[in-house]
LOTIDO-135310 format. One record per residue: x, y, z of N, C-alpha, C in turn. Coordinates in nm, 2 decimals. Layout:
! residues N
<node n_xx="X" n_yy="Y" n_zz="Z" ca_xx="X" ca_yy="Y" ca_zz="Z" c_xx="X" c_yy="Y" c_zz="Z"/>
...
END
This chain:
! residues 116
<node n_xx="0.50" n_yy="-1.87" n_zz="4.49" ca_xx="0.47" ca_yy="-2.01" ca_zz="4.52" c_xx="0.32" c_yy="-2.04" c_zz="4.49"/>
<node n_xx="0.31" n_yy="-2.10" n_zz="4.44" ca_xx="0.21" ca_yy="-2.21" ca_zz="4.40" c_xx="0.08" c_yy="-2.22" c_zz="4.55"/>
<node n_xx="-0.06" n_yy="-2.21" n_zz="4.55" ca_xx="-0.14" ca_yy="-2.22" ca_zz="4.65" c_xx="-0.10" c_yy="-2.34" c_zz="4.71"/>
<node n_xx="-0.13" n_yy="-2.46" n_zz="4.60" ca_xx="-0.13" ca_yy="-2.62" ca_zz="4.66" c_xx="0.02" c_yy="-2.66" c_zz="4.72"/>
<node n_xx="0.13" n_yy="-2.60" n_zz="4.65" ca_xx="0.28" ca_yy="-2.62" ca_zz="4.76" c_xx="0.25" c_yy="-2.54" c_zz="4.86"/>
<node n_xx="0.18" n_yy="-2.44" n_zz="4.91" ca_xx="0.13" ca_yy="-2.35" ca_zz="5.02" c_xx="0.08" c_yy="-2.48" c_zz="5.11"/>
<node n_xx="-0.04" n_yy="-2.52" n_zz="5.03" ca_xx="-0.13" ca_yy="-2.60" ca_zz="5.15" c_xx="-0.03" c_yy="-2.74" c_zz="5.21"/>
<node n_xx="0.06" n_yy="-2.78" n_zz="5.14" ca_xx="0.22" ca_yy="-2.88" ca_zz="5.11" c_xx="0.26" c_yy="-2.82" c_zz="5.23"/>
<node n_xx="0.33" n_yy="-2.75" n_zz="5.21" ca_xx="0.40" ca_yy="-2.67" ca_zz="5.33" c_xx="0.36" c_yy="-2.64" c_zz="5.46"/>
<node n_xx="0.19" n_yy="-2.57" n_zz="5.45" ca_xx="0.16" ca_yy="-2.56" ca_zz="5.58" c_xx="0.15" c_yy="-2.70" c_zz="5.65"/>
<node n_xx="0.09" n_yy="-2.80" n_zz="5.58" ca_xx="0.05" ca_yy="-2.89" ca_zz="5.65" c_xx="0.19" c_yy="-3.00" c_zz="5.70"/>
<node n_xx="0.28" n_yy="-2.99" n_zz="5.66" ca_xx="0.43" ca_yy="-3.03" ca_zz="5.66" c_xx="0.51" c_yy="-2.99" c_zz="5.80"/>
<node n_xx="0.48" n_yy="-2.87" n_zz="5.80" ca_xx="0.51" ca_yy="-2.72" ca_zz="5.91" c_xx="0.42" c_yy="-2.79" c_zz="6.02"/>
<node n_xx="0.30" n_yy="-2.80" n_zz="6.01" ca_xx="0.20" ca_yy="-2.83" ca_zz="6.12" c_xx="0.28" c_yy="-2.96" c_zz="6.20"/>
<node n_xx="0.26" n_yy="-3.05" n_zz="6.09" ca_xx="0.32" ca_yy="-3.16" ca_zz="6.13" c_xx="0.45" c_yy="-3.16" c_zz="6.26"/>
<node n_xx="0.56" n_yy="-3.09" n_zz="6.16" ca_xx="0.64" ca_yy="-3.11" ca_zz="6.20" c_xx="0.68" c_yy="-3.03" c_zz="6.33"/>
<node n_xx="0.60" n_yy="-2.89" n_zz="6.37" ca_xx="0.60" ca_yy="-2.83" ca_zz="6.47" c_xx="0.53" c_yy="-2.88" c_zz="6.59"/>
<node n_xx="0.53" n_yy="-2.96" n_zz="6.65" ca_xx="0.43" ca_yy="-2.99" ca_zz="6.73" c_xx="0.40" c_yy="-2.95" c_zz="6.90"/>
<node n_xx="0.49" n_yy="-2.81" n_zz="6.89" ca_xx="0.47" ca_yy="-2.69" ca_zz="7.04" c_xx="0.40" c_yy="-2.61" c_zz="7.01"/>
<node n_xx="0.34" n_yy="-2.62" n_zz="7.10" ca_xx="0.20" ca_yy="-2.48" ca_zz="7.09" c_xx="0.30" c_yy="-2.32" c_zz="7.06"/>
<node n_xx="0.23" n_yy="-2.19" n_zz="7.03" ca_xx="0.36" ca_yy="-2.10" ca_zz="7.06" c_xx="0.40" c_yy="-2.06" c_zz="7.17"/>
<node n_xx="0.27" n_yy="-2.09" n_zz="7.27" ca_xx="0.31" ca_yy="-2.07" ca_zz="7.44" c_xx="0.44" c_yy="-2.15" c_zz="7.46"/>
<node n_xx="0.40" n_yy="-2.29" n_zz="7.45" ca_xx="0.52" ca_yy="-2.36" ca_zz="7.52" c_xx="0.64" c_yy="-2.38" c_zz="7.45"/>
<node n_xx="0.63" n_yy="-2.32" n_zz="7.34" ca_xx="0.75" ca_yy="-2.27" ca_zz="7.22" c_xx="0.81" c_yy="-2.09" c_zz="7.33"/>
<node n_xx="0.73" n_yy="-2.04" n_zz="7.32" ca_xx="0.77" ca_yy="-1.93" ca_zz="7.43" c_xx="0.85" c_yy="-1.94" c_zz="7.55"/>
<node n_xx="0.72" n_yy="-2.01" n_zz="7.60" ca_xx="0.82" ca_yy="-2.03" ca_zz="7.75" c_xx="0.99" c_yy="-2.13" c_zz="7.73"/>
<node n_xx="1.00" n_yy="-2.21" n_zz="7.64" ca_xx="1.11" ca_yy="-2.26" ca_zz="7.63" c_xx="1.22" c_yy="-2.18" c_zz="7.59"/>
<node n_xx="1.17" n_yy="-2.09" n_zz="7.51" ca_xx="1.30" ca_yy="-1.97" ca_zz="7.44" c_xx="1.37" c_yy="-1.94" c_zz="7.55"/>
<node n_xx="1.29" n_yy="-1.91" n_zz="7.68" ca_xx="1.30" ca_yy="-1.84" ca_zz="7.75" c_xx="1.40" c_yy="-1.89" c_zz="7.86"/>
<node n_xx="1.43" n_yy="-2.03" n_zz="7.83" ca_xx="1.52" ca_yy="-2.12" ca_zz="7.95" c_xx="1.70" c_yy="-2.12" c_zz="7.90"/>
<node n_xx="1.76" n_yy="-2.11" n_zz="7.97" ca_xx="1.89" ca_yy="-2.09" ca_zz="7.97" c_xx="1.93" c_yy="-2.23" c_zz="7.93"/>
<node n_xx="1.84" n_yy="-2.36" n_zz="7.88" ca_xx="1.87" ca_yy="-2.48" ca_zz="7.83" c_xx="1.89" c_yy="-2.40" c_zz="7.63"/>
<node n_xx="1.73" n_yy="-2.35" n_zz="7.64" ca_xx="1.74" ca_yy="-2.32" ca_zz="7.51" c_xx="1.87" c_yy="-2.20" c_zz="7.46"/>
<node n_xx="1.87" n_yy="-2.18" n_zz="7.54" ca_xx="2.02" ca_yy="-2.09" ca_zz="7.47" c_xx="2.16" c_yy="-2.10" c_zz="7.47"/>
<node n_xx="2.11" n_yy="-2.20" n_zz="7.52" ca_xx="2.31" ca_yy="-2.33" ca_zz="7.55" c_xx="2.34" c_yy="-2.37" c_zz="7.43"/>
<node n_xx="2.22" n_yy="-2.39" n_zz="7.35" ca_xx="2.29" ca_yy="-2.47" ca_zz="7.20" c_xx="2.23" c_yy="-2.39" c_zz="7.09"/>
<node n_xx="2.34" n_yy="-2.44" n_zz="6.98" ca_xx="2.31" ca_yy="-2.39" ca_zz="6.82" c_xx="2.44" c_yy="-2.29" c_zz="6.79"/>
<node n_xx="2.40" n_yy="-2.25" n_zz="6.66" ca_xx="2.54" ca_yy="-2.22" ca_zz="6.60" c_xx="2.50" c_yy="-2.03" c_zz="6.61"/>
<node n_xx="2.58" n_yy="-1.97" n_zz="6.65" ca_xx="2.55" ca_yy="-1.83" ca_zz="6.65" c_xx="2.53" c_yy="-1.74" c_zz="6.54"/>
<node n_xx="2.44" n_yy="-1.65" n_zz="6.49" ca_xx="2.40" ca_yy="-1.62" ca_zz="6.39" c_xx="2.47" c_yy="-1.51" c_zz="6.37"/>
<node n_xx="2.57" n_yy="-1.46" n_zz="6.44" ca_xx="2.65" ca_yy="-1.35" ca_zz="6.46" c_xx="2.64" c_yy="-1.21" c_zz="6.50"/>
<node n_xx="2.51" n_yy="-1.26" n_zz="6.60" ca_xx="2.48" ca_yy="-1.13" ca_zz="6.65" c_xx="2.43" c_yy="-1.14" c_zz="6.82"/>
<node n_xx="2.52" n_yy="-1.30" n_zz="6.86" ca_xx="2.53" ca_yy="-1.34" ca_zz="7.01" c_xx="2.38" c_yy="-1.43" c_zz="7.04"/>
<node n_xx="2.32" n_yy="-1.47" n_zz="6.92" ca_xx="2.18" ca_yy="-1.54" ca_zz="6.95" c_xx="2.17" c_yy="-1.63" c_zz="6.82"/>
<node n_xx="2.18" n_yy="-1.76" n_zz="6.85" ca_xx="2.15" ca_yy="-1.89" ca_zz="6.80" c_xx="2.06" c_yy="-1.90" c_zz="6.69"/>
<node n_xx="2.09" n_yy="-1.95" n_zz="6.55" ca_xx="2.00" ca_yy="-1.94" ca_zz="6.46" c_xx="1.84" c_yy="-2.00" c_zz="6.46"/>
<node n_xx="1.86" n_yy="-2.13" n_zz="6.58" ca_xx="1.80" ca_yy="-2.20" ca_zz="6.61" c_xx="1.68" c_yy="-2.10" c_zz="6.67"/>
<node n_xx="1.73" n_yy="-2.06" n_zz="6.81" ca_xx="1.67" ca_yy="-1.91" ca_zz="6.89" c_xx="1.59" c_yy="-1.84" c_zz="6.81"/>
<node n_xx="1.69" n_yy="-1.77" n_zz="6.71" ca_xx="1.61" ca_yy="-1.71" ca_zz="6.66" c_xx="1.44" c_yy="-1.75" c_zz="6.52"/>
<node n_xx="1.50" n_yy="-1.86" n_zz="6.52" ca_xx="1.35" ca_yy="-1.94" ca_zz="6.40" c_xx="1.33" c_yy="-1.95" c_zz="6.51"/>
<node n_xx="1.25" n_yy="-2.03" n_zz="6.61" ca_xx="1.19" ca_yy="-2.03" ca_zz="6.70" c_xx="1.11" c_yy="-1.90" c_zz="6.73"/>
<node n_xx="1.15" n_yy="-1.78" n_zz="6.79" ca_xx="1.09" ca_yy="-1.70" ca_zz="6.77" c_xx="0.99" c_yy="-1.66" c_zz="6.63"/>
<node n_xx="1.08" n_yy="-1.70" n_zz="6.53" ca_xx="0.98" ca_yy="-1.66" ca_zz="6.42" c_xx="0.83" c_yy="-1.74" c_zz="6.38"/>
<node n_xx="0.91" n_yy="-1.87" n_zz="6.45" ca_xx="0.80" ca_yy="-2.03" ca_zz="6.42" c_xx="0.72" c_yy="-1.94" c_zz="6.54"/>
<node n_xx="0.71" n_yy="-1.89" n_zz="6.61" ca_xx="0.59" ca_yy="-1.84" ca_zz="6.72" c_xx="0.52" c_yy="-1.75" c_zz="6.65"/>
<node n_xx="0.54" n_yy="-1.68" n_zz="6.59" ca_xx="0.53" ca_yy="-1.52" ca_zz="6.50" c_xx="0.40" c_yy="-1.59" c_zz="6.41"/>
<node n_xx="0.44" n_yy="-1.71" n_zz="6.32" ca_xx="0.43" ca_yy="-1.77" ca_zz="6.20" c_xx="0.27" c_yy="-1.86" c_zz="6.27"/>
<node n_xx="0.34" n_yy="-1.91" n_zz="6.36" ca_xx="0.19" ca_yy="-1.99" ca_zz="6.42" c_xx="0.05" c_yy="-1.92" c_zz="6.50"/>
<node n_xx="0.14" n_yy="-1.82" n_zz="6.53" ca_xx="0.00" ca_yy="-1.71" ca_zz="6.58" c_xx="-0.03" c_yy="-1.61" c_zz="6.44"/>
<node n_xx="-0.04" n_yy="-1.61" n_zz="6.31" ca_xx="-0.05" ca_yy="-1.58" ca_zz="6.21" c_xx="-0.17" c_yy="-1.67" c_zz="6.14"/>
<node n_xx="-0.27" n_yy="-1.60" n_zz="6.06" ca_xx="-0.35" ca_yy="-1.67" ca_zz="5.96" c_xx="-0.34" c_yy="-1.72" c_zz="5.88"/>
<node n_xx="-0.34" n_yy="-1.85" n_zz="5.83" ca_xx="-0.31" ca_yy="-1.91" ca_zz="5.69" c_xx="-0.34" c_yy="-1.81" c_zz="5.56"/>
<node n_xx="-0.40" n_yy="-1.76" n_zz="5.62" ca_xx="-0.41" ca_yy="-1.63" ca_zz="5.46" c_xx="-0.34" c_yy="-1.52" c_zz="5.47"/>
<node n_xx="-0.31" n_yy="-1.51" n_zz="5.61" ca_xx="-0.19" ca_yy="-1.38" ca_zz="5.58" c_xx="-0.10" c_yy="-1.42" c_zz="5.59"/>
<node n_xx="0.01" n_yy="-1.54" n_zz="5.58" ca_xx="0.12" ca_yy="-1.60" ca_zz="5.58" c_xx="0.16" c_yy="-1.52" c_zz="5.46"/>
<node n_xx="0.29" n_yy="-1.49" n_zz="5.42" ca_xx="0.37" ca_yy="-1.44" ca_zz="5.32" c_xx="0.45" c_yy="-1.56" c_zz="5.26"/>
<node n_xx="0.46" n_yy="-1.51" n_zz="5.15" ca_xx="0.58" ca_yy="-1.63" ca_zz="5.07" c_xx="0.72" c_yy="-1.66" c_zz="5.15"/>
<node n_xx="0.74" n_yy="-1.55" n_zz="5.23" ca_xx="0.90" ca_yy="-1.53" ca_zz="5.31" c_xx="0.85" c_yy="-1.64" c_zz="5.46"/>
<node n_xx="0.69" n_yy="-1.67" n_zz="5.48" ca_xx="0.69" ca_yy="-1.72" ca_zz="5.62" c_xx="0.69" c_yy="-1.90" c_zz="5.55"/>
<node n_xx="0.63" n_yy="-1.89" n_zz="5.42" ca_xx="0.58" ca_yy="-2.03" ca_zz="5.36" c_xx="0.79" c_yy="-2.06" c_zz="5.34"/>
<node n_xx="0.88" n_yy="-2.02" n_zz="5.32" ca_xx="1.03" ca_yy="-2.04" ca_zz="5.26" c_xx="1.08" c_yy="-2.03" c_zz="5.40"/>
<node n_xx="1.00" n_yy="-1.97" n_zz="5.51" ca_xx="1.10" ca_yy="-2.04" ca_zz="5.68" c_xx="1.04" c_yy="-2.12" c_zz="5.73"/>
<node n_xx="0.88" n_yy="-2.17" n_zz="5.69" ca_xx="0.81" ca_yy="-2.32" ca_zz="5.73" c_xx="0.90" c_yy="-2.41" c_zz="5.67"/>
<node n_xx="0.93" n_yy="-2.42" n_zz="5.52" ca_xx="1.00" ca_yy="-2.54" ca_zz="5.45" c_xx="1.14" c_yy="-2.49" c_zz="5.50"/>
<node n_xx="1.21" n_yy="-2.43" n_zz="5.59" ca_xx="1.36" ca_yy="-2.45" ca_zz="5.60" c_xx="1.29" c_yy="-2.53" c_zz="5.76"/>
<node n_xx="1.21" n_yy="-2.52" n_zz="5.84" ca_xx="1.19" ca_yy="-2.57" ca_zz="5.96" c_xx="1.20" c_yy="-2.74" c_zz="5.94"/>
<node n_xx="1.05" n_yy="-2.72" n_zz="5.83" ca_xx="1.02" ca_yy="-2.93" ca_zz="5.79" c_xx="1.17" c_yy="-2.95" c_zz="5.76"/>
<node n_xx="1.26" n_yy="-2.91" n_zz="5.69" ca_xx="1.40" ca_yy="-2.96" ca_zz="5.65" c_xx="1.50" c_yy="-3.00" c_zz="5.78"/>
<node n_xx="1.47" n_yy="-2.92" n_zz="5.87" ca_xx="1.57" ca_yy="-2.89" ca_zz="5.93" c_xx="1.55" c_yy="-2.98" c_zz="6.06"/>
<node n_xx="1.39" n_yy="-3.01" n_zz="6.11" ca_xx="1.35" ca_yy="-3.08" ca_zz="6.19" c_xx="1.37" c_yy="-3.23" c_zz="6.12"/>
<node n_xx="1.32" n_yy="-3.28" n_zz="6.04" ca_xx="1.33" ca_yy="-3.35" ca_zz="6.00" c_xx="1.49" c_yy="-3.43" c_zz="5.95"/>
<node n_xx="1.59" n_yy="-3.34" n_zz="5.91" ca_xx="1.71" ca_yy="-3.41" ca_zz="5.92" c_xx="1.78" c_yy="-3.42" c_zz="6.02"/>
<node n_xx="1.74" n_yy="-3.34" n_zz="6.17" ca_xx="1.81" ca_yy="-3.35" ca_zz="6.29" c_xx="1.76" c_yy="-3.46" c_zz="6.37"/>
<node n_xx="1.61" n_yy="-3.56" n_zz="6.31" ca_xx="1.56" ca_yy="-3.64" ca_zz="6.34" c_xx="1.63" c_yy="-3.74" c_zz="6.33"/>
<node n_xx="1.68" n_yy="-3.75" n_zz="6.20" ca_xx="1.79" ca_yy="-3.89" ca_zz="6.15" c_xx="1.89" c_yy="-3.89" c_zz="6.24"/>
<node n_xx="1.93" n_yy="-3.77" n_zz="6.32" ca_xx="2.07" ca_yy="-3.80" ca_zz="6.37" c_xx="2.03" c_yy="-3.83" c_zz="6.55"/>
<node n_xx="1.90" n_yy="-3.86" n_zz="6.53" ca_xx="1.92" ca_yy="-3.92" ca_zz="6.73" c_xx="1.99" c_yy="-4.02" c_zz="6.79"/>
<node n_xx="2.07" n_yy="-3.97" n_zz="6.90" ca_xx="2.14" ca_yy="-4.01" ca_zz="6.95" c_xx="2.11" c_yy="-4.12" c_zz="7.03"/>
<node n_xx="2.21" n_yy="-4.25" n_zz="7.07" ca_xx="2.16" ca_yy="-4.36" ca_zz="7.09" c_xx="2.16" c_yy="-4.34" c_zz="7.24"/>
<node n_xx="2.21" n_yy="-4.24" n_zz="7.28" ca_xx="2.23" ca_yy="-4.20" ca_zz="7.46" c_xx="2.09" c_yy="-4.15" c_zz="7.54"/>
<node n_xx="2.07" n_yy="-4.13" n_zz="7.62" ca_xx="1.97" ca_yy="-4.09" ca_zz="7.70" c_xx="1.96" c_yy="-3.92" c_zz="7.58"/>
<node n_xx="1.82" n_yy="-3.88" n_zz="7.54" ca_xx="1.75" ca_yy="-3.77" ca_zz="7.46" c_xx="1.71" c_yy="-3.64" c_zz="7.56"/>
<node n_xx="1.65" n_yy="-3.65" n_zz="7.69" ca_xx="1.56" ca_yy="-3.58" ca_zz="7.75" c_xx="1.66" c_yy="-3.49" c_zz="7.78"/>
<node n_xx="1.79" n_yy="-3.44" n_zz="7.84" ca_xx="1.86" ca_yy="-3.34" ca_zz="7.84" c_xx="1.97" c_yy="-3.36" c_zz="7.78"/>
<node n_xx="1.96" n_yy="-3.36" n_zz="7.61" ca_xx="2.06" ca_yy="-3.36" ca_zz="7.55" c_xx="2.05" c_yy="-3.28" c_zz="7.45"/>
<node n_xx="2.16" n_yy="-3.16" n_zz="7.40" ca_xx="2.18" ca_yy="-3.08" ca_zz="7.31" c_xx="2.10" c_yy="-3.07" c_zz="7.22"/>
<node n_xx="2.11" n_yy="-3.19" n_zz="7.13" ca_xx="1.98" ca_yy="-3.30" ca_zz="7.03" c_xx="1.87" c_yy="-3.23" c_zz="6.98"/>
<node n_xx="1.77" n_yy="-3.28" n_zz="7.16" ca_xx="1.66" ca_yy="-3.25" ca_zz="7.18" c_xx="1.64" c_yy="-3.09" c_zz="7.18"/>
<node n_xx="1.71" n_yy="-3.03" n_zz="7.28" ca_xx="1.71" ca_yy="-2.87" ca_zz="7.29" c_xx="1.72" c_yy="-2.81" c_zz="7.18"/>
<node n_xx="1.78" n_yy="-2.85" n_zz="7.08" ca_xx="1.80" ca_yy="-2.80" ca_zz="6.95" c_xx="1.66" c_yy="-2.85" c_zz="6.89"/>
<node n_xx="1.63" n_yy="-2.95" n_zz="6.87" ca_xx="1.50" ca_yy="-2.93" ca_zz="6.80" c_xx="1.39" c_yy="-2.86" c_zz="6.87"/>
<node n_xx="1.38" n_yy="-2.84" n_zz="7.00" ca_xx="1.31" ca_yy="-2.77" ca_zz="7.10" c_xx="1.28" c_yy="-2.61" c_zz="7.02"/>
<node n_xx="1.39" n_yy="-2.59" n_zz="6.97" ca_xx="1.44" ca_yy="-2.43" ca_zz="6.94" c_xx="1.33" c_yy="-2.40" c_zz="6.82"/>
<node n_xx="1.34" n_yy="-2.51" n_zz="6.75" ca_xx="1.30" ca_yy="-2.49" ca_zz="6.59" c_xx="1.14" c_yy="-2.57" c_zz="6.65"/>
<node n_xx="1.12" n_yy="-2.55" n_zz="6.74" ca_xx="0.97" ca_yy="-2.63" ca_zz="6.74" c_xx="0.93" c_yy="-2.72" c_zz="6.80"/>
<node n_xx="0.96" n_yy="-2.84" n_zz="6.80" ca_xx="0.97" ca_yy="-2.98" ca_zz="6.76" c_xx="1.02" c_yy="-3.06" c_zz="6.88"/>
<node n_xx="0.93" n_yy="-3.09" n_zz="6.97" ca_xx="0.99" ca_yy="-3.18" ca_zz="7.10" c_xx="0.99" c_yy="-3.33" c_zz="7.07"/>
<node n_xx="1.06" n_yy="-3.39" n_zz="7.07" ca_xx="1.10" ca_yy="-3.53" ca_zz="6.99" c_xx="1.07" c_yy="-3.65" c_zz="7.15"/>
<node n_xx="1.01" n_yy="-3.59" n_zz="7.26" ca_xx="0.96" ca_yy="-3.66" ca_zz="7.38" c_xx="0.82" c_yy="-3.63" c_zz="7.34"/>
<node n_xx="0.75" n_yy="-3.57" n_zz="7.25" ca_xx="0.61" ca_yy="-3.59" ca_zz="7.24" c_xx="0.58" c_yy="-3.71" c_zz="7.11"/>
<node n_xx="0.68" n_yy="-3.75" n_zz="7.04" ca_xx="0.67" ca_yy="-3.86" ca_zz="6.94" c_xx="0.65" c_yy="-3.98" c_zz="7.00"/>
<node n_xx="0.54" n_yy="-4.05" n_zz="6.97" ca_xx="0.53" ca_yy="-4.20" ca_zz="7.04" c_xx="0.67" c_yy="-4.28" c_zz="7.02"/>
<node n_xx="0.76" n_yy="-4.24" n_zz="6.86" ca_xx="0.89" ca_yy="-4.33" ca_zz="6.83" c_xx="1.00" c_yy="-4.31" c_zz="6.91"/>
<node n_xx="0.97" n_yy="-4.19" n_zz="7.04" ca_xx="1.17" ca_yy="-4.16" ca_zz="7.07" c_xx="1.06" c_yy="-4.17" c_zz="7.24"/>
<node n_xx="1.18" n_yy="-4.26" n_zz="7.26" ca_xx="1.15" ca_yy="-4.27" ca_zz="7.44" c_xx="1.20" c_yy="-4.19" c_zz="7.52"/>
<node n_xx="1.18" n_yy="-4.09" n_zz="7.61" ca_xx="1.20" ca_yy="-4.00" ca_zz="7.67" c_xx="1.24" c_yy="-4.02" c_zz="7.84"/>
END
């Protein structure tokens, strides 16, 4: 990959992650976050598990990032980003939805656009 789709990416990633890794941590760790997502086939949520990695990835140096961490930032911006289109017109703050973007990073009650 290309430096300047690197700097594309990270800053995309940045954006779109907006949990520290702590409070990305401590959420892994709640029986909310492991209620949802699709199972990776080894009893732990694909969601679960990027999450984990998105922590790995953000306590990491932009210079030591790998090509394999720059190809799970751009599956995150994708993935946050099209679960965004699908909010639900019901109450957000304990809904599947949210928890699911929670997983991948991404609390959608810290966006000024989604009322919480």
């Amino acid at each position: 990959m290309a430096t300047s789709n690197h700097d594309e990416i990270y800053r995309e990633f940045n954006d779109a992650v907006n949990m520290a890794p702590k409070e990305l941590e401590e959420w892994l760790d709640t029986n909310e976050s492991r209620s949802v997502g699709q199972d990776s086939g080894d009893g732990e949520a694909i969601g679960h598990k990027s999450g984990r990695r998105i922590v790995d990835i953000k306590r990491t140096k932009k210079a030591d990032l790998t090509d394999g961490d720059y190809d799970h930032m751009q599956k995150v911006v994708g993935y946050v980003n099209r679960h965004l289109a699908q909010k639900p017109s019901s109450d957000v703050v304990d809904s599947n939805w949210r928890y699911s973007l929670m997983n991948w990073g991404h609390d959608p009650c810290k966006d000024s656009g989604v009322s919480c």
